[in-house]
N, C-alpha and C positions, 0 to 999 in steps of 0.2 A: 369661139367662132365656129360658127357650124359650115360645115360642106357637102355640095350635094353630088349625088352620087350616079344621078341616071342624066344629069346637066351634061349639055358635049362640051360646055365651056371649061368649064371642071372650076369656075369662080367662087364665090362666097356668094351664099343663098342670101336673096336681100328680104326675101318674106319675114316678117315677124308673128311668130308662136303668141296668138293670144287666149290659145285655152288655157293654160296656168292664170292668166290675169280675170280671167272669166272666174275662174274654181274660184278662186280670195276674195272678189266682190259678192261671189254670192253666198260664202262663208263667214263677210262681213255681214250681209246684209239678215243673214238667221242671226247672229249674235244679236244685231241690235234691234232684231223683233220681238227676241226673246225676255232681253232687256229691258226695254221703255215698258212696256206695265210694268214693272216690278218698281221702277223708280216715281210711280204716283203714290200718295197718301190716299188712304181710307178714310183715315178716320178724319171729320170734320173740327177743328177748332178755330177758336178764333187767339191770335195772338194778341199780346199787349203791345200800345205803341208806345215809344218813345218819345217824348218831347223835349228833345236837346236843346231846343232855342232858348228857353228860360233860366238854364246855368249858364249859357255864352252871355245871357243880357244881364244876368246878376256879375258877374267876374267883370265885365265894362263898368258897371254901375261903381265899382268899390276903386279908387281913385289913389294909387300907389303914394305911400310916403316916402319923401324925400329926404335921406338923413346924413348930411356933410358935414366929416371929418376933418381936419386942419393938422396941419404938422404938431402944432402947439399943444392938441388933444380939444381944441375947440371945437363945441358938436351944433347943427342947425338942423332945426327941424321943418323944413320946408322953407329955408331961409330965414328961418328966426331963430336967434340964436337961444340955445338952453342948457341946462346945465346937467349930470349925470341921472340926480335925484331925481328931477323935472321929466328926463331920457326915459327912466324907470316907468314912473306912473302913465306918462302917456303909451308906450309897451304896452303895458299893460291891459289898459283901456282896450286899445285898437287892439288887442288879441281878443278880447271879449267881442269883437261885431261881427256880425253875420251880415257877407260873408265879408271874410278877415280882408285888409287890404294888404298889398303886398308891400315889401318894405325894400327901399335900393339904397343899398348903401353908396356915400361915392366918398371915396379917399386922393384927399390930396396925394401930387406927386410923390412928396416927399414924407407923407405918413408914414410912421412908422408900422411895420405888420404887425404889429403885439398891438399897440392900438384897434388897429381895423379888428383882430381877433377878440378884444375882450370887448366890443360894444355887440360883434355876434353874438358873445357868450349871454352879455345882458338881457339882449333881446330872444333869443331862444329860452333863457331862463323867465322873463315872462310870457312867454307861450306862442311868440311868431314862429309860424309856420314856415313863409316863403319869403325868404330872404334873398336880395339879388344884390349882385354886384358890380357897380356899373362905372366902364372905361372907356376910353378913348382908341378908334383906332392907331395901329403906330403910321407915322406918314414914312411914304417911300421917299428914300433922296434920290 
């Protein structure tokens, strides 16, 4: 706190010192004259665009398989029931399209995990990429 000296009050000088605040504005304001040319381009190009929209509408277009397991090790494939061999070749298939559709596994409650595990193994072994696994939230009591 500053105090003034030829004051008869002999109080705390209420003026505020704004040459310091003057000096840094205008030591900002060389910086940033200095600056801005330096942060244009010269040289002219033209960039490439991107067209994103035509991978989001291809990924809607490819229509997820639905693949339910059973405690018993019974497999459906979009609700029709099939059998491992039958499991295999359609894998298979649907790994070969473009683009791949994805596959969601859903396992009974009481499936066992060595099941759910080796029908990923299957389908990874014929070439699915993006496999999901799909649950129920838990309900709160």
């Amino acid at each position: 706190m500053a105090f003034s000296s030829g004051n008869e009050s002999g109080g705390p000088m209420a003026e505020i010192n704004v040459t310091p605040l003057v000096d840094v504005m205008l030591v900002l304001l060389i910086i940033f004259m200095i600056t801005t040319p330096l942060m244009t381009n010269k040289t002219q190009i033209t960039l490439p665009e991107a067209n994103l929209q035509k991978k989001e509408e291809a990924k809607l277009k490819a229509t997820p398989i639905q693949l339910s397991v059973q405690e018993d090790g019974s497999l459906y494939w979009n609700d029709e029931p099939i059998t491992r061999e039958i499991l295999e070749s359609r894998l298979s298939s649907a790994a070969q399209l473009q683009p791949q559709p994805p596959l969601n596994l859903r396992g009974d409650k009481t499936t066992k995990m060595r099941t759910i595990n080796e029908i990923t193994k299957i389908a990874q072994a014929q070439g699915m990429l993006d496999i999901g696994y799909v649950a129920t939230k838990e309900k709160k009591r």
